[in-house]
N, C-alpha and C positions, 0 to 999 in steps of 0.2 A: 738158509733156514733161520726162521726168527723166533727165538723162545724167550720166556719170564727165566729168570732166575731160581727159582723153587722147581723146575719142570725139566733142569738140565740132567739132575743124574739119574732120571728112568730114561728119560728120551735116548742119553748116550747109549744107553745097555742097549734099545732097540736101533739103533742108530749101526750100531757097530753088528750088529747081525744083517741086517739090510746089505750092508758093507762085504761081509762073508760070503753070502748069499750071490750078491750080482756082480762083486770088484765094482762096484760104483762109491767112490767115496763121499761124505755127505761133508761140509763146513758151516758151522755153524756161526751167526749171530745174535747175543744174549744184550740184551737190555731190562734196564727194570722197570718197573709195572707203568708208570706214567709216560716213560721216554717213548716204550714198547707201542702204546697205542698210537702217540703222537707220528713214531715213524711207519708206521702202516699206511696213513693218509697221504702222508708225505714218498715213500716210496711205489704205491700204486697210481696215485695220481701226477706226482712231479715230474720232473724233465730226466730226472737223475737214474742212480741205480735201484734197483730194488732185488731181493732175494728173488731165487724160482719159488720157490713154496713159504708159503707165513703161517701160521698158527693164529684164528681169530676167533669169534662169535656167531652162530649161525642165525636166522632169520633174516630179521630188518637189516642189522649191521653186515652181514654179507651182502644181501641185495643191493645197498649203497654201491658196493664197488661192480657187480652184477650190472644194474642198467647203466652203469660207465663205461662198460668193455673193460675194465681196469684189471678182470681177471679171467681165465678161462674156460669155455663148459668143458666138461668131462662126457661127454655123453655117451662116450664108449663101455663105460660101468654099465651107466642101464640098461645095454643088451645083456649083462650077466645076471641071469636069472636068480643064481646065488646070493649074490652082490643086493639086489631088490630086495628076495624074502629076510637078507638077515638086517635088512636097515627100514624097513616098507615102515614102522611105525614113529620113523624121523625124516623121510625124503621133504617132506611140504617142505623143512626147514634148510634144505639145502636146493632145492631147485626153486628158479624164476621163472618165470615164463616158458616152461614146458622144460627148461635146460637145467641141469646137474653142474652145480658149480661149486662141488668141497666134498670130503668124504668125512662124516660125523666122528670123531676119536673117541672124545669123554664127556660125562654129563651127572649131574646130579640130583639127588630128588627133594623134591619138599614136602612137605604135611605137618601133622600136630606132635611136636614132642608133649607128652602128658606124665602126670603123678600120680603112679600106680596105687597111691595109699588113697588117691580122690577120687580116681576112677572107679578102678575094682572092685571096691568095697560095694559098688552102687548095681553089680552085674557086670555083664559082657561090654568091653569096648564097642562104641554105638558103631553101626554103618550107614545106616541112614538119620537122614535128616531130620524126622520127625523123633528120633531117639534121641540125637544127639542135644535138639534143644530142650527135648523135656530132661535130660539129664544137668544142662547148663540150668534150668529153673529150680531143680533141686539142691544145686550144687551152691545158687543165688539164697536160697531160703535158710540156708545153714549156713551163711556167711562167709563162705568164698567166693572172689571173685572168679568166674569160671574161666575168663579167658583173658591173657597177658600178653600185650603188645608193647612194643616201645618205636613211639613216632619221630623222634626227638630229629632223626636223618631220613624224614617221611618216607622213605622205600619201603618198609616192611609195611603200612597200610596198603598198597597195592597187591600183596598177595591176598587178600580178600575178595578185590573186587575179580582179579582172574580166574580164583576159583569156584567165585559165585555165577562167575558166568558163563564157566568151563560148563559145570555141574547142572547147568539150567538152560543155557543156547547152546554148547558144543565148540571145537575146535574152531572150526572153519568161520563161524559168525564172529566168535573173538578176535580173531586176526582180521576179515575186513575192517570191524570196528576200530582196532587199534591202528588201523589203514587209513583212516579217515575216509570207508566205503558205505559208511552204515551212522546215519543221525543219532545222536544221542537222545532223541526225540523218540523213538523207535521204543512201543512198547514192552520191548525184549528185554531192554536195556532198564528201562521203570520196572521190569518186575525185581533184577537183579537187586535195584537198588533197596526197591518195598522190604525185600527179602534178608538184605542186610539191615536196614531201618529197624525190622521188628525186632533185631539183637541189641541195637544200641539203644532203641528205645526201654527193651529189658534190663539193660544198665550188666551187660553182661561183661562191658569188654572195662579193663582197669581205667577209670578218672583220670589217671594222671600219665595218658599214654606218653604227649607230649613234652615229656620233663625227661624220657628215660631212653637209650637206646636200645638196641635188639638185643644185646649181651648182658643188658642187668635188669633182664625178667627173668635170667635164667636162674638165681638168687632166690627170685619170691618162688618159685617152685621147688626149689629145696624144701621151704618154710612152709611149704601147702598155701601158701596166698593166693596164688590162682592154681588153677589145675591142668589150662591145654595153653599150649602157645604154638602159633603156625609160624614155621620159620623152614631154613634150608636146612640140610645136613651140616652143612659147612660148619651148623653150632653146637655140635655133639663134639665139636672138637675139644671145644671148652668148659663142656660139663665136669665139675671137679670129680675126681678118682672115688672119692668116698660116697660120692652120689650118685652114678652110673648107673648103678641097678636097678636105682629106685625111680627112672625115668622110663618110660614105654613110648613107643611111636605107632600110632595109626595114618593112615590115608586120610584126606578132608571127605566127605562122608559124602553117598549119594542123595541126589536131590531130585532130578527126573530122571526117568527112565530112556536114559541115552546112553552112547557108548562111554566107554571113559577115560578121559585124558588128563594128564598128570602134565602137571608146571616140573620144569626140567633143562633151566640151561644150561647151553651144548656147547662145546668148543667142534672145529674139526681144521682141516688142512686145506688150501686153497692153492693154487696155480698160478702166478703175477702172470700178467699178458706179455710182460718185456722177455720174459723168458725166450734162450736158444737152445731152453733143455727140456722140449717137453717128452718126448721119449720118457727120458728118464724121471722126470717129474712126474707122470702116468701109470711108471713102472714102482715107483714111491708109495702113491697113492693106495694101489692094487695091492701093496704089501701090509701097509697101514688100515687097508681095512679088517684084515685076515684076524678071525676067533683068537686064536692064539696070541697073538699081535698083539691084540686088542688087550684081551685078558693079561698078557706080560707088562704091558703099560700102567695098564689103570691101576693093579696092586700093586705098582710102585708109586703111583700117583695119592694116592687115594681115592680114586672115584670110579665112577662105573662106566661101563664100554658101553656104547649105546645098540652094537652087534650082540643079536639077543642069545647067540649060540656061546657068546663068551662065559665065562667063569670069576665071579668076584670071592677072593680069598681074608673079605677085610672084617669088621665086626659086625654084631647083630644090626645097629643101625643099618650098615650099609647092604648087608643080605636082605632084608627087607627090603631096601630101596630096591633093587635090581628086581627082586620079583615083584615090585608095583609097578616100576616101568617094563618091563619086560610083557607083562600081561595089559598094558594100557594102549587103545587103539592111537594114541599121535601124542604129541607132546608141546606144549608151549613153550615160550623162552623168557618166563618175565615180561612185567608192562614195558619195563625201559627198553628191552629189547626187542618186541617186537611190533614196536612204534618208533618214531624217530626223534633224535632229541628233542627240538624245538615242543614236541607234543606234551613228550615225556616231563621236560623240565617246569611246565604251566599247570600240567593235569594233578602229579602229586601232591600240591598245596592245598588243591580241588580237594580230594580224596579224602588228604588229612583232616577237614575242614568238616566233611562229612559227618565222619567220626565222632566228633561235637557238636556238628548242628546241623543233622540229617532232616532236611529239608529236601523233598525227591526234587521236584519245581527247581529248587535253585542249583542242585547238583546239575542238571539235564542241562540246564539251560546255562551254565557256566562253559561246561565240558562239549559243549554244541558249538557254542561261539568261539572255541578254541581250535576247536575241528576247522571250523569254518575258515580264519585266520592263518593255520598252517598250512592244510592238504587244499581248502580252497576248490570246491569238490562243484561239479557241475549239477548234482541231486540237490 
């Protein structure tokens, strides 16, 4: 078994019950965060040993080792009906080509942390889109900026574009896209960008994205400087203690009238093909999906079970989260993730670039010719 470091002492609780349960002993190997990725590649694809079961990322980054043979289908889960109903709104993310290749563990959500004293005051937290900008143009006219990004490590510009065009094309067309299945040419993709354009052109998002990273916008929203910032959970961690309360969290808001899918990268468990334990590597799995399981993990982890029958015992932030994913028909995993680097590492410059000189023409035709260069697409 391969784990992070921060992830050993829930793991061992569940670890040691598994143990109880079947007399099957589990040994683990710990590595830290940079060693951990590098030996994934190196033990699924090298000549050498590798763990029966590893702990990774699901979509694109699974699929990598997925069209290698480099790990296992499970497809014996999807005849449990169980198994289906309590994961049916994460499977895209773990099956390839019709096959089951990981069981989902943990995931978590994103949307707009906001300042109750900016919002509220103005009404109801928007839901739709047509609220939500007429509140950012009011929020403009009284001299706050309404929404705080920090570009400075260009990733956090990319949750705009996926949830603009979550909220506008749907799951399945953002993933061929991120595929390099679908031209950036593709008027789908131009309205997305129209759609962000008419914000930046409203001068909504902070000037000086590029100067700041995602942890020190959370500052200017103490100060009321801006009012919404789209970010992960992960940064509720670091809201200071005297400020907590005065922070609120919404969903990014509806835009058409589609179903709705929430950005939510996943980790789950996977099967190395070298394995001479799949029995029990199967028997692992089938344990590690279990509500209970699920739910004894993740509030020792911090995060949510992506088993919608689980139980999060963690704070407001993350009770919220659970019941947006839990109610959301599919889930995405991030640009980076559910594209491949090569894309990933060309495209967010792109993005940022946007940002400042939203130009649709030159966005399209940048992010085309990159398509073009990496997936190299026969359309």
């Amino acid at each position: 078994m391969l784990l992070t470091p921060n992830q050993r002492a829930a793991y061992h609780q569940v670890f040691k019950m598994f143990t109880d349960e079947t007399g099957i002993r589990i040994k683990t190997v710990a590595r830290v965060d940079k060693k951990y990725k590098e030996s994934v590649y190196q033990w699924l694809t090298g000549d050498g040993y590798s763990p029966d079961i590893l702990n990774w990322h699901t979509s694109k980054r699974l699929f990598y080792f997925a069209s290698r043979k480099a790990i296992l289908p499970i497809n014996e889960m999807l005849k449990d009906p169980e198994f289906v109903g309590e994961f049916k709104h994460v499977l895209s993310n773990v099956i390839y080509e019709g096959d089951l290749y990981a069981v989902p563990t943990s995931y978590y959500h994103w949307g707009f942390l906001y300042k109750k004293s900016l919002v509220n005051a103005k009404g109801k937290v928007p839901q739709h889109w047509d609220e939500f900008i007429a509140l950012c143009k009011q929020l403009k006219a009284e001299g706050v900026t309404p929404i705080g990004i920090g570009t400075k490590n260009l990733w956090p510009v990319a949750a705009w574009f996926d949830y603009i065009n979550l909220r506008t094309n749907g799951l399945e067309f953002h993933q061929q896209l991120l595929n390099g299945k679908i031209s950036f040419f593709d008027p789908r993709v131009r309205q997305v960008f129209s759609t962000w354009k008419q914000m930046i052109d409203s001068q909504f998002f902070l000037s000086n994205s590029d100067e700041l990273r995602w942890d020190q916008v959370l500052p200017l929203l103490y100060r009321d400087k801006v009012a919404f910032n789209l970010i992960g959970n992960f940064a509720t961690s670091k809201i200071l203690e005297t400020e907590v309360e005065q922070i609120g969290f919404m969903p990014f808001p509806k835009i058409n009238d589609i179903p709705r899918y929430e950005e939510a990268p996943m980790d789950a468990f996977m099967v190395s093909a070298k394995t001479n334990r799949v029995k029990e590597s199967i028997l692992f799995l089938k344990f590690i999906a279990r509500e209970d399981i699920q739910s004894l993990l993740n509030n020792g982890l911090g995060y949510l079970s992506p088993n919608i029958h689980s139980k999060s015992q963690g704070d407001r932030f993350l009770q919220q989260g659970a019941k947006l994913l839990k109610e959301s028909q599919g889930v995405s995993q991030y640009f980076d993730r559910d594209t491949v680097p090569e894309f990933d590492v060309q495209a967010m410059p792109i993005l940022v670039n946007f940002l400042h000189h939203p130009d649709i023409d030159t966005v399209t035709r940048q992010l085309e010719i990159t398509r073009i260069k990496v997936f190299k697409p026969t359309n």
